[in-house]
C-alpha positions as CSV (number, residue, x, y, z in Angstrom):
1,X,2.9,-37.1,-31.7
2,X,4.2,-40.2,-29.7
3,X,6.7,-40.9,-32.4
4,X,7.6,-37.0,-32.6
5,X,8.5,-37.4,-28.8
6,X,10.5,-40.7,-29.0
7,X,13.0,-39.1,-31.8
8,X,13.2,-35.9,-29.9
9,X,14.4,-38.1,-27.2
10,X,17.0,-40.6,-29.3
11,X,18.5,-37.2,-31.0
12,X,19.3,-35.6,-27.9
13,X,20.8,-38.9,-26.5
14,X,18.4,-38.8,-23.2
15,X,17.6,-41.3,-21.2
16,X,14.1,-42.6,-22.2
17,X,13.5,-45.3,-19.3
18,X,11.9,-42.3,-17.4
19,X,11.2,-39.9,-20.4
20,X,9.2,-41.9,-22.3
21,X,7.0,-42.8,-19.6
22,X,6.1,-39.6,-18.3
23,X,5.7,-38.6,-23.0
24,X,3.0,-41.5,-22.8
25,X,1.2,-40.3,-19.6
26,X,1.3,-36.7,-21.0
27,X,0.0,-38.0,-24.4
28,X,-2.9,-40.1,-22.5
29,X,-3.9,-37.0,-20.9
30,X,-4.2,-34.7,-23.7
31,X,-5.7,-37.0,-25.4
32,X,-8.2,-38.2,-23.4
33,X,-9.0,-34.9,-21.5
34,X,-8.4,-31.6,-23.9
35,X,-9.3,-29.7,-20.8
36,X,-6.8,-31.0,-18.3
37,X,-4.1,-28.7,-18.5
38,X,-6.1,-25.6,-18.6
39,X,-7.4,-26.7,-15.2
40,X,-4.0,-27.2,-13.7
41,X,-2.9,-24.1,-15.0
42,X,-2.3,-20.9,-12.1
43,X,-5.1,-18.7,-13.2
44,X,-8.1,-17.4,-11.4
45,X,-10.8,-15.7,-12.2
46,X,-13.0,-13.9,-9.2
47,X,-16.2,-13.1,-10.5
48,X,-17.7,-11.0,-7.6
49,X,-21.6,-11.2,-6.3
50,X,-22.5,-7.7,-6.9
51,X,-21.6,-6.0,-10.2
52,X,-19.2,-3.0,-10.7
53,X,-20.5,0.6,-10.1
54,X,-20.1,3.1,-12.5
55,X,-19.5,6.8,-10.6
56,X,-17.2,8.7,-9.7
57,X,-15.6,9.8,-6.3
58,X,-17.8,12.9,-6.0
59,X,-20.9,11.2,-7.0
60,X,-20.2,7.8,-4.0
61,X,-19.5,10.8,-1.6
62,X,-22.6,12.2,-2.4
63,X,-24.8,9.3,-1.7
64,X,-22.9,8.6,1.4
65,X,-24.2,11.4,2.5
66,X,-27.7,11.1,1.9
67,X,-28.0,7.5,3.6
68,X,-25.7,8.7,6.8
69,X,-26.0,12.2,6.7
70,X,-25.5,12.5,11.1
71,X,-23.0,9.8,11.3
72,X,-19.6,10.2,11.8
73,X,-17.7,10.3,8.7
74,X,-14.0,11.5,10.5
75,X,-12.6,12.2,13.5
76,X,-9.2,13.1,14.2
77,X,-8.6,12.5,18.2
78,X,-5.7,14.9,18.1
79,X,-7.6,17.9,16.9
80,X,-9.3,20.5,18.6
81,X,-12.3,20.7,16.2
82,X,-11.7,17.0,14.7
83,X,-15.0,16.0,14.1
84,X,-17.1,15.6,11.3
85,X,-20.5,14.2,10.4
86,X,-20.7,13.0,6.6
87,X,-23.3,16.0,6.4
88,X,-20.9,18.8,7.4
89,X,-18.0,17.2,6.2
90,X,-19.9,17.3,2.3
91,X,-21.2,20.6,2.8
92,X,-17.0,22.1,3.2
93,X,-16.0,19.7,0.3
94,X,-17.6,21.4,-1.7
95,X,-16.6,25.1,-0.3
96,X,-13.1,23.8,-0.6
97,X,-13.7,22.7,-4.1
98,X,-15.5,25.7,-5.7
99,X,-12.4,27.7,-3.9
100,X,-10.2,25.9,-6.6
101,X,-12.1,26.7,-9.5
102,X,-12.3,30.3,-7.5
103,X,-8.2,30.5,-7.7
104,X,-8.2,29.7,-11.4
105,X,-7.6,25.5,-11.4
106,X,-9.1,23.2,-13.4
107,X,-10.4,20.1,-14.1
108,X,-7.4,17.7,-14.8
109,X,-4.8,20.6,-13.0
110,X,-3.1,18.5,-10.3
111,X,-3.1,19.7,-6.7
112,X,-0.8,18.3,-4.2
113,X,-1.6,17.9,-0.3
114,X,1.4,17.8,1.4
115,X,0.2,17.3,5.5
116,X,0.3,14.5,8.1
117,X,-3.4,12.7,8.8
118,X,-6.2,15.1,10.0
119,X,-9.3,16.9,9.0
120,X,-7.3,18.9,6.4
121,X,-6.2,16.1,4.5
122,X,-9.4,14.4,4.6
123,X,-11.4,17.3,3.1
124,X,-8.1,18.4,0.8
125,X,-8.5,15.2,-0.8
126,X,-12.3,15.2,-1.3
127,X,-12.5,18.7,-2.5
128,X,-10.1,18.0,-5.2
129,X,-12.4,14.5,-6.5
130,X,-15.4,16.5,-6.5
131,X,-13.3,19.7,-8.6
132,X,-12.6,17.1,-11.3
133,X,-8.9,18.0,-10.5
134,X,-6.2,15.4,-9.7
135,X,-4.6,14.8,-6.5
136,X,-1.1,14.4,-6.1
137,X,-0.3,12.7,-2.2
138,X,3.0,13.8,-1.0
139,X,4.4,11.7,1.3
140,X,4.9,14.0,5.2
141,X,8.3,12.4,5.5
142,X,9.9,13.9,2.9
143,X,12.7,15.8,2.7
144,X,13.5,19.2,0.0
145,X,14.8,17.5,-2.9
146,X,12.1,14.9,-2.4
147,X,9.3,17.6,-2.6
148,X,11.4,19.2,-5.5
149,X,11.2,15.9,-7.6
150,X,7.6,15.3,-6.8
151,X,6.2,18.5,-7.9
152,X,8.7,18.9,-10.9
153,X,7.3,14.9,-11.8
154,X,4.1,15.8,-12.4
155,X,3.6,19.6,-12.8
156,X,1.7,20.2,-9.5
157,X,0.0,23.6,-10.2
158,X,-1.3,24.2,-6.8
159,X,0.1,22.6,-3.3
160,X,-2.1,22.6,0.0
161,X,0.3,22.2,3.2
162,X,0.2,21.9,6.7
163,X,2.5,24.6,8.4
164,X,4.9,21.6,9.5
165,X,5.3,18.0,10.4
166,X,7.3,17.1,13.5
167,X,10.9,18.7,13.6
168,X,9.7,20.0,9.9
169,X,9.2,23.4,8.6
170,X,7.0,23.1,5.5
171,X,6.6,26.9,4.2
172,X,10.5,27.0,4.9
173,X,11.2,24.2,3.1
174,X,8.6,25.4,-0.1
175,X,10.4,28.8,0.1
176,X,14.2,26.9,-0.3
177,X,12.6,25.8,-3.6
178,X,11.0,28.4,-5.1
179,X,12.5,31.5,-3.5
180,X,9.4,33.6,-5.3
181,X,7.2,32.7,-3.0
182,X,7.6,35.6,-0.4
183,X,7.4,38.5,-2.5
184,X,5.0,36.8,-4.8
185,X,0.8,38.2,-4.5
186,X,-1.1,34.9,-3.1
187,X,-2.5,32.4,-6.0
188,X,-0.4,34.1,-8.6
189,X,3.4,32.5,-8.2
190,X,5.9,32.6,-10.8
191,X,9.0,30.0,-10.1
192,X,12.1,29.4,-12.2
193,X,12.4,26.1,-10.5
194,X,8.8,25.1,-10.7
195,X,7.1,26.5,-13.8
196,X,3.4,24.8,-13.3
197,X,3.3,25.8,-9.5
198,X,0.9,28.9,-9.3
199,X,-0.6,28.5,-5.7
200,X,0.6,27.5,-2.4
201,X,-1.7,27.3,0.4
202,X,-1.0,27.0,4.3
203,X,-2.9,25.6,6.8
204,X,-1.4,28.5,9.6
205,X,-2.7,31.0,11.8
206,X,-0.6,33.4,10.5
207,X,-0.2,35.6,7.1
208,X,3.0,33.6,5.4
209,X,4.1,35.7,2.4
210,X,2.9,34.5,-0.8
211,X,0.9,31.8,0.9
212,X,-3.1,31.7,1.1
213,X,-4.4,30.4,4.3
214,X,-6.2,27.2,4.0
215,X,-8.7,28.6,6.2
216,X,-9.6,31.7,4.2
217,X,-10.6,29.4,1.3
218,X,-14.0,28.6,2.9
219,X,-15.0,32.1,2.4
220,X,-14.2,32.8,-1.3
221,X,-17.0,31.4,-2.3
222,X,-21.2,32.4,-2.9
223,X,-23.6,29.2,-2.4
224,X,-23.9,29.6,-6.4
225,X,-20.6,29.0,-6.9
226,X,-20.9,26.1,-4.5
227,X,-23.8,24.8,-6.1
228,X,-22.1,24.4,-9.3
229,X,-20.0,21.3,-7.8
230,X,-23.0,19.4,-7.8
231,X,-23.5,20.1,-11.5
232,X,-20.1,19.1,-12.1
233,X,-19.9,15.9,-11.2
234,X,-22.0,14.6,-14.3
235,X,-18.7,15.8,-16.4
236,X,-16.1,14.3,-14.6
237,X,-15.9,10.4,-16.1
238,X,-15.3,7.6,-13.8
239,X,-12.5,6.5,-16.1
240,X,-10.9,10.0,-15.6
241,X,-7.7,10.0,-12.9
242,X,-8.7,11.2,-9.8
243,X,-5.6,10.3,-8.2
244,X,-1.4,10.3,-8.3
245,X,0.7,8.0,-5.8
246,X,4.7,7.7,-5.9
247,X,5.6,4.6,-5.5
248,X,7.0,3.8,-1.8
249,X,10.2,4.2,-2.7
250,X,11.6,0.9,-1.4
251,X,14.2,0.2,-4.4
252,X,15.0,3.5,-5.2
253,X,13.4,6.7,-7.3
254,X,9.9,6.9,-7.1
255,X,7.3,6.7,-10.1
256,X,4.1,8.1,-10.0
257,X,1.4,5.9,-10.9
258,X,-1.8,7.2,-11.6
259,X,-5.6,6.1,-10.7
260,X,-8.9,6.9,-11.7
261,X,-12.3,7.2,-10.0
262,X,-13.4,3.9,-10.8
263,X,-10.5,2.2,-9.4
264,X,-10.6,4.0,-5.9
265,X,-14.8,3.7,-5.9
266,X,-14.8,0.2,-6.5
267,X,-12.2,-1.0,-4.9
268,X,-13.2,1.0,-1.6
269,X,-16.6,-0.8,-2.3
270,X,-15.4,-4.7,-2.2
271,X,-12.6,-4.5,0.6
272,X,-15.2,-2.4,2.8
273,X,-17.2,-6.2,2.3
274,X,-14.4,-8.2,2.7
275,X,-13.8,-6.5,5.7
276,X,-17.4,-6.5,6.8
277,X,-18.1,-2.9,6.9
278,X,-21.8,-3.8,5.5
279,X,-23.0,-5.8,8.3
280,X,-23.0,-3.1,10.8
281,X,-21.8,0.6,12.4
282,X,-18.0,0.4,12.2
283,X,-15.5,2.5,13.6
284,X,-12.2,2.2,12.2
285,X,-9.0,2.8,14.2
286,X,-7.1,4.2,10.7
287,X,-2.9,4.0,12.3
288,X,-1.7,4.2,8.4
289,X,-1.1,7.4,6.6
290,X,-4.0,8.4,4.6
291,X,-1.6,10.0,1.5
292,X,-0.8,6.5,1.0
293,X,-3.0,4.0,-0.9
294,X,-3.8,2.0,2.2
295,X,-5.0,5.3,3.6
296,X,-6.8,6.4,0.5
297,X,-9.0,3.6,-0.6
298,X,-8.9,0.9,1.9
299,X,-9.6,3.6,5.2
300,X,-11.3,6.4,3.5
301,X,-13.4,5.3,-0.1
302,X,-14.7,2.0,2.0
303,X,-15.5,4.1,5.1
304,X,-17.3,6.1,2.6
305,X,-18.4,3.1,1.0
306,X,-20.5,1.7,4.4
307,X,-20.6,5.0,6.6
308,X,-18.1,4.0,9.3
309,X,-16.3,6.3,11.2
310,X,-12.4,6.8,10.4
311,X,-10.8,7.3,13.5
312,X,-7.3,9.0,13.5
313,X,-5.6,8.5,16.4
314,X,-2.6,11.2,15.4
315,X,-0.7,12.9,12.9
316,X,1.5,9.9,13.2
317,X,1.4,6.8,13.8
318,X,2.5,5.9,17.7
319,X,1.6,3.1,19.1
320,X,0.3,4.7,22.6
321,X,-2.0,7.3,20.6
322,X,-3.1,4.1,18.5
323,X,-4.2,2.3,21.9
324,X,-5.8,5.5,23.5
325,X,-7.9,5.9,20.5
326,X,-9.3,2.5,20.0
327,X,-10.4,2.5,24.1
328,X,-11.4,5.7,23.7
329,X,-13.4,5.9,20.7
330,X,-14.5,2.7,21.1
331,X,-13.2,1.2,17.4
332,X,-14.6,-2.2,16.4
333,X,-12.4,-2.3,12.9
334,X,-8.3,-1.8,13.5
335,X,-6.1,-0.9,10.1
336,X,-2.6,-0.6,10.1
337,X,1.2,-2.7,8.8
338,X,2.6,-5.7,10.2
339,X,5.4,-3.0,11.9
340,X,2.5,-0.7,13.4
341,X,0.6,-4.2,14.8
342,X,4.1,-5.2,15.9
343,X,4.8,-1.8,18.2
344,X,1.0,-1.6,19.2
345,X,0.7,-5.1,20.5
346,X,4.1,-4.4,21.9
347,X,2.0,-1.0,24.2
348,X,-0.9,-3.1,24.7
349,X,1.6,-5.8,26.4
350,X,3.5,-3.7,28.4
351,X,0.6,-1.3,29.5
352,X,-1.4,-4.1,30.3
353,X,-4.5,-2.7,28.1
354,X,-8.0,-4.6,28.2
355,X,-9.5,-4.4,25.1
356,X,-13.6,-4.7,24.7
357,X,-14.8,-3.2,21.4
358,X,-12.5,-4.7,18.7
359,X,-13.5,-7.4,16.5
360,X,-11.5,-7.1,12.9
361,X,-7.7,-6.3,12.8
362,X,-6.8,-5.8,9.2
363,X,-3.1,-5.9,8.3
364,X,-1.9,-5.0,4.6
365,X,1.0,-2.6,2.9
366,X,3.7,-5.6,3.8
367,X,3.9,-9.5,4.5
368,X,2.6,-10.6,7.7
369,X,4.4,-13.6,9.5
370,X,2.5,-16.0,10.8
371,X,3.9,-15.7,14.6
372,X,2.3,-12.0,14.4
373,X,-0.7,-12.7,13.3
374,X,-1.2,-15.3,16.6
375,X,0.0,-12.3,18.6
376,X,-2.4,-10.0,17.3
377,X,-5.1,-12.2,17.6
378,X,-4.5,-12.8,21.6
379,X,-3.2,-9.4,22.6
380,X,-6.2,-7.2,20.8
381,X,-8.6,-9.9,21.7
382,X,-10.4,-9.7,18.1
383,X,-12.1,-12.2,16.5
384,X,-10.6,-12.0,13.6
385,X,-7.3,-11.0,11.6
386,X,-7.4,-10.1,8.4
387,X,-5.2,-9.9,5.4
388,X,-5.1,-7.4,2.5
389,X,-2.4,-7.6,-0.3
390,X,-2.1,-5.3,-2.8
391,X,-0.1,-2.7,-4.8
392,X,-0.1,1.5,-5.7
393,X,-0.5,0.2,-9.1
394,X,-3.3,-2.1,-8.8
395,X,-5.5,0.5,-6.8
396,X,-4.7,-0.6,-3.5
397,X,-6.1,-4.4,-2.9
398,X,-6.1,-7.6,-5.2
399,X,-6.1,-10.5,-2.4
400,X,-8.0,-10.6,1.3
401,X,-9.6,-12.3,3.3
402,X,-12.8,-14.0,2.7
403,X,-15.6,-13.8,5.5
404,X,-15.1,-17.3,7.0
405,X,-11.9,-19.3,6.5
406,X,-9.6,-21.3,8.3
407,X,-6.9,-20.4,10.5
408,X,-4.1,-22.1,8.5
409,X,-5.0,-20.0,5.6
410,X,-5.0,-16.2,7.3
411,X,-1.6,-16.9,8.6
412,X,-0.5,-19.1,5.4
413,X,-1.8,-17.0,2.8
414,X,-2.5,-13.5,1.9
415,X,-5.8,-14.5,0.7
416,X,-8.1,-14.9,-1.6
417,X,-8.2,-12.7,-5.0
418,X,-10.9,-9.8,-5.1
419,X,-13.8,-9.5,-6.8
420,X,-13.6,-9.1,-10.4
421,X,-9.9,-9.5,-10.3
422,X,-7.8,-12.3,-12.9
423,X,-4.8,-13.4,-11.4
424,X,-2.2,-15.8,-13.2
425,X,1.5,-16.9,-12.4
426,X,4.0,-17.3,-14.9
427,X,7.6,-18.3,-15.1
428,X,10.3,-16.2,-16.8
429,X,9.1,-16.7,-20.2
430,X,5.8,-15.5,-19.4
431,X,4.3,-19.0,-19.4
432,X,1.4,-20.0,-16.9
433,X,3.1,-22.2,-14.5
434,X,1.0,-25.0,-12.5
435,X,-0.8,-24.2,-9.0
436,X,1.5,-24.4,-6.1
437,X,4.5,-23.6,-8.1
438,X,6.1,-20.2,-7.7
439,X,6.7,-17.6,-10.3
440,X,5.7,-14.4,-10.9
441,X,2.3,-12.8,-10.3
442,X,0.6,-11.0,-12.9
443,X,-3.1,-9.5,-12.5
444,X,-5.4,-8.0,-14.6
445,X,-8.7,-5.9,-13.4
446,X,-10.8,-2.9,-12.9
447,X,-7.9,-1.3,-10.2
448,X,-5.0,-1.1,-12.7
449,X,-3.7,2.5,-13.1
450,X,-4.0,4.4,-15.8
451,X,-0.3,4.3,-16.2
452,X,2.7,6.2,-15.0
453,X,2.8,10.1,-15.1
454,X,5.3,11.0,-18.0
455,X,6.9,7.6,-18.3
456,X,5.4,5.6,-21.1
457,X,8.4,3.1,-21.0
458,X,7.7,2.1,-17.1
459,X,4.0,1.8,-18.1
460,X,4.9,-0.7,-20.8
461,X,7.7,-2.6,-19.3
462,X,5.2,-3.3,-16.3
463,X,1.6,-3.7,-18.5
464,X,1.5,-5.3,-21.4
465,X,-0.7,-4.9,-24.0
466,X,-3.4,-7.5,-22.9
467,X,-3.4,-4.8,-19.9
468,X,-2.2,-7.9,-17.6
469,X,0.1,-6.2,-14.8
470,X,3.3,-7.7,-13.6
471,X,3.6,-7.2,-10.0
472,X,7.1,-8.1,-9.4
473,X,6.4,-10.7,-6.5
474,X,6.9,-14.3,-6.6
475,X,4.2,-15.6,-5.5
476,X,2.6,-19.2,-5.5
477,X,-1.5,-19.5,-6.8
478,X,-3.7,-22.0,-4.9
479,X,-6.7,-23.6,-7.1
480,X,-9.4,-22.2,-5.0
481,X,-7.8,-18.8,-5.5
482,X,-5.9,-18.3,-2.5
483,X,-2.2,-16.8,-2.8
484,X,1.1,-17.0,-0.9
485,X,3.6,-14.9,-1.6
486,X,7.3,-16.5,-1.6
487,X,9.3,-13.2,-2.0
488,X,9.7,-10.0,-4.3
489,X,11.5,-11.4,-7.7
490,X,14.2,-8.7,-6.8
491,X,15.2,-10.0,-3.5
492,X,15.3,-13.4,-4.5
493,X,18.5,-14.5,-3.5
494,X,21.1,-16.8,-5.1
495,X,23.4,-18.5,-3.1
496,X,25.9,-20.8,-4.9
497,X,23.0,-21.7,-7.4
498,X,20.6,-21.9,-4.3
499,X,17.7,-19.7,-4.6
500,X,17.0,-18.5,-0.7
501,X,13.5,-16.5,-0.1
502,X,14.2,-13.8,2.3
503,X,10.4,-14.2,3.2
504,X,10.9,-17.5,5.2
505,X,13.7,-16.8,6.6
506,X,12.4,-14.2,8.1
507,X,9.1,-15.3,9.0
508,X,11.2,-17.9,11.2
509,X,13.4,-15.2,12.6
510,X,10.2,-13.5,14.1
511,X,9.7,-17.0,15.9
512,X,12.8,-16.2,18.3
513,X,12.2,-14.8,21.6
514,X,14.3,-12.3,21.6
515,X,13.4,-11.2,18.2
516,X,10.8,-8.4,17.5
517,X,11.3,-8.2,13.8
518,X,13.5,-9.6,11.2
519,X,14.2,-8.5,7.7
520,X,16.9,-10.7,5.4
521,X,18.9,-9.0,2.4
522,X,21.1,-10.4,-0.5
523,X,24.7,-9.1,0.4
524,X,27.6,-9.9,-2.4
525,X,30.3,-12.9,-1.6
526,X,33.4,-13.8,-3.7
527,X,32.5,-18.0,-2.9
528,X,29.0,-18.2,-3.2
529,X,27.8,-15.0,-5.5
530,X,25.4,-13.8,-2.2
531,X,24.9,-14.3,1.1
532,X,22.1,-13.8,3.6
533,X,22.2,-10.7,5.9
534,X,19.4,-10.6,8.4
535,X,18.6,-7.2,10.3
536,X,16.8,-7.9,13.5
537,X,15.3,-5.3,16.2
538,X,15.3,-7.1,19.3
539,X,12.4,-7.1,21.5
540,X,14.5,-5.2,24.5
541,X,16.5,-2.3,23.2
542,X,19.5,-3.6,25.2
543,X,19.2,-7.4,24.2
544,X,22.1,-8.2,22.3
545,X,21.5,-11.3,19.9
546,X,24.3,-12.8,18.1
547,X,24.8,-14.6,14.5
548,X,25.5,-18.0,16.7
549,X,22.4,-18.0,18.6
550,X,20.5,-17.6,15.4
551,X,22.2,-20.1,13.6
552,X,21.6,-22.1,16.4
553,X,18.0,-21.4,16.9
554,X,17.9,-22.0,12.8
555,X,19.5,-25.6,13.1
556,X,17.0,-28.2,12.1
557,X,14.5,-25.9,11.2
558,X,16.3,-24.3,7.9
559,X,18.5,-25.5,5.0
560,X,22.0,-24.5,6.5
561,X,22.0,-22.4,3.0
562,X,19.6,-20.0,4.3
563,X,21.0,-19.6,7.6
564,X,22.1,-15.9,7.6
565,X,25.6,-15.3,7.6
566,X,26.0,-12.1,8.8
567,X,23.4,-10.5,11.7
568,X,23.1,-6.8,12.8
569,X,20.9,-5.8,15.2
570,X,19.4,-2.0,15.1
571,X,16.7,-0.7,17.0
572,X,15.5,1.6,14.1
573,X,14.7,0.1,10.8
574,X,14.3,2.5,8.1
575,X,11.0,2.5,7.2
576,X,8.7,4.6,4.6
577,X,6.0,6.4,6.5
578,X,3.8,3.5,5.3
579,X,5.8,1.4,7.8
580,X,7.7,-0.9,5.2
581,X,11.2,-1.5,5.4
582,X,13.3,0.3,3.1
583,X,15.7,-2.7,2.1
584,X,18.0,-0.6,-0.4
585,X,18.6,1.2,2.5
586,X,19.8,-1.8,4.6
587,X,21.8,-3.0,1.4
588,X,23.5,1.0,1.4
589,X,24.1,0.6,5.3
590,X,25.8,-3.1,4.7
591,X,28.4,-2.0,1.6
592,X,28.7,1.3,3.3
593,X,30.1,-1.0,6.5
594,X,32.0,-3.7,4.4
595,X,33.9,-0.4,2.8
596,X,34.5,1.3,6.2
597,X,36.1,-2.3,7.0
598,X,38.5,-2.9,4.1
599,X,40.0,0.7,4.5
């Protein structure tokens, strides 16, 4: 082997003064210790101290129910009737449910719920677990053609819908695409547009055309045919999907990734423990949307998991609601993204707001920067911040925090993989690269979805047939399985054969007084290839905050590469209703301005 190495070395004319030394040491140590590089290599293994469960959504709501039948399972602070004990909230689950087998659906049909946070989504989304059907979460935000694509993606056959959303109209905007609707006999649509769609139902006082109301479905039903829900569950397989979710939508058109039962059961189980649900009667301040993973199995299936209360301060998320709730309802656990922690600790700083009952902030669906974390920390008075990284397509979480660890690594990492998660990092080729080097994540577990609706090529191109799943972020393994990640492998940005990591850059941005957030994008340059663009929103709506001040406050502190070259400052970052930044948007706003300027 030694004298393989030496004539690979005098072919290709190399220097061996170096070369050959590092050959001998690498020869010594395979040699002598067959083992070594498997122990350097980035993979990690979680094991887990208590074993996976094998049940389905219906069946863990069930026993929920019997061990905290009078606790409170929901309340929705902005609701007139917007409280629910686990043992009432079961008990119209399953009158919702038997209503959909009532209005012809079945097991495997896909329903979509279409409604801010509240009671109705809450129940909405149970009923369809325990009906064996699949649910289909439509983000509140969205706009017709949005809607259009999402039910056309994945043949919804029957859509549950609050009346409207803010400024939004949603029967209006339903009728714009299938016009049918109004002269159409309720539960029995025919659409041009949207073959599969056979049911729309309202949550309004009033008698829309075409439309059931949501609250007539309660009484379709006899207790037999409620009784047969029970029976049901037995025939809906925990490896069946219970659950479809777009994908945010941050680079562009969104997939449709779907989940099953054991993924959202299991995964609600461990990050309920990691976020020590277990050890006593939580109440959880829930600020994210609940159509969205975060909402779906980190809020509700580990608040179902533990019996603690999910608290939902309002439709949507405002920072002011968020406070009111948490003094109000006394919350001990606080969810929400590093943008909702920014604006709330923002209220609780201006209002002056004492806080006694909190004791976990969690923060997940987006990067957290170290400065935020310290101000979270101080302003909500908990005793701990937590982390939670994740993706749609992993089932929500794959790293968080551990019970006890240090400071350094909840503001350094984004923690420590899950139970019964693998986790490796690889470079380009798809080789396992060393801990502490960055490359690309890949994970393999119980969480991974079941694959993209209707897109076989996606599914493939992002798990491979050793059902490892790429995640797309570049990320950097620790040995004692904590991760950091450096950046998403798309925004990775080259600069004149520098590669600059938006993450840091803006992780120091959020250091500057004047600067409430920061977020960095790759912008095109004739000299270099790209250039750094950083979008701040300043503390003050009327601060201005110039490219020199930055660069100044950057001096010393970053590689002059990575200074930003160009700075805007906006007030409103486009966000998805899950609160992260929508980057392609900020790279549309920037060419959209370079083009206005070479007219």
């Amino acid at each position: 082997m030694v004298i393989r190495m030496t004539m690979m070395l005098l072919k290709h004319n190399r220097p061996c003064h170096v070369g050959w030394t590092r050959c001998l040491q690498a020869v010594r140590t395979q040699s002598t210790d067959p083992l070594a590089n498997e122990r350097r290599q980035s993979y990690v293994h979680h094991i887990g101290a208590e074993p996976l469960v094998y049940r389905n959504v219906g069946q863990h709501l069930r026993i929920a129910t019997e061990r905290f039948p009078n606790r409170e399972a929901v309340v929705a602070c902005h609701e007139r009737d917007g409280r629910l004990t686990f043992a009432a909230a079961m008990e119209k689950v399953d009158r919702l449910a038997a209503s959909f087998h009532q209005l012809g659906l079945r097991q495997g049909d896909r329903v979509g719920i279409w409604a801010p946070n509240g009671i109705l989504f809450y129940l909405t989304y149970l009923a369809v677990a325990r009906a064996g059907m699949i649910l289909v979460g439509i983000n509140p935000a969205y706009q017709i053609p949005e809607l259009q694509y999402a039910l056309e993606k994945v043949d919804v056959k029957a859509l549950v819908a609050a009346e409207g959303y803010r400024q939004q109209n949603y029967y209006g905007m339903i009728s714009h695409i299938v016009p049918e609707l109004a002269s159409s006999k309720p539960g029995e649509l025919k659409s041009k547009q949207l073959p599969a769609l056979s049911t729309v139902i309202i949550d309004s006082d009033d008698n829309l055309p075409g439309a059931i109301k949501f609250s007539d479905l309660f009484g379709l039903t006899s207790e037999r045919d409620i009784s047969r829900i029970e029976y049901l569950q037995a025939k809906i397989s925990p490896d069946s999907g219970v659950n479809l979710q777009f994908t945010s939508g941050t680079t562009g058109q969104p997939k449709a990734a779907l989940m099953s039962h054991f993924a959202f059961v299991n995964n609600g189980i461990h990050v309920g423990r990691r976020n020590e649900l277990d050890r006593k009667e939580h109440r959880m301040c829930v600020q994210v949307p609940l159509f969205h993973a975060y909402g779906m199995v980190i809020a509700t299936m580990a608040g179902i998991s533990y019996g603690a209360t999910m608290v939902l301060p309002s439709a949507g998320f405002k920072a002011a609601d968020s406070l009111a709730a948490i003094m109000r309802e006394k919350c001990t656990v606080i969810l929400g993204t590093p943008t909702m922690y920014v604006d709330l600790v923002r209220r609780i700083v201006e209002s002056g707001a004492q806080l006694e009952t909190p004791e976990i902030a969690a923060t997940g669906g987006a990067t957290c920067s170290p400065k935020l974390f310290a101000d979270i920390k101080h302003s909500l008075g908990v005793r701990k911040v937590k982390t939670v990284f994740g993706m749609t397509e992993a089932t929500a979480v794959i790293f968080q925090s551990q019970f006890e660890e240090s400071p350094e690594d909840v503001q350094q990492t984004v923690g420590h993989v899950t139970d019964h998660y693998e986790a490796k990092v690889v470079d380009r080729e798809g080789n396992v690269v060393p801990f502490g080097t960055a490359g690309e994540l890949w994970v393999r577990g119980y969480g991974t979805m079941l694959g993209y609706w209707g897109d076989e090529k996606k599914t493939k191109e992002t798990i491979d047939a050793d059902r490892w799943l790429r995640t797309g972020d570049q990320f950097a393994l620790r040995e004692d399985g904590y991760g950091k990640i450096v950046g998403r492998m798309k925004e990775v940005v080259i600069r004149g054969g520098e590669n600059i990591y938006p993450k840091e850059v803006e992780d120091y941005l959020n250091t500057y007084p004047k600067v409430l957030e920061a977020h960095c994008i790759g912008v095109p340059d004739e000299r270099t290839g790209e250039e750094l663009c950083a979008y701040v929103r300043p503390k003050n709506p009327s601060d201005t905050i110039t490219r020199e001040e930055l660069k100044r406050f950057c001096e010393g502190k970053l590689a002059y590469y990575k200074v930003p070259k160009y700075v805007r400052v906006l007030n409103d970052l486009p966000k998805t209703t899950s609160g992260k930044v929508q980057k392609f948007k900020l790279v549309e706003m920037f060419k959209k301005e370079q083009e206005s300027v070479n007219k």
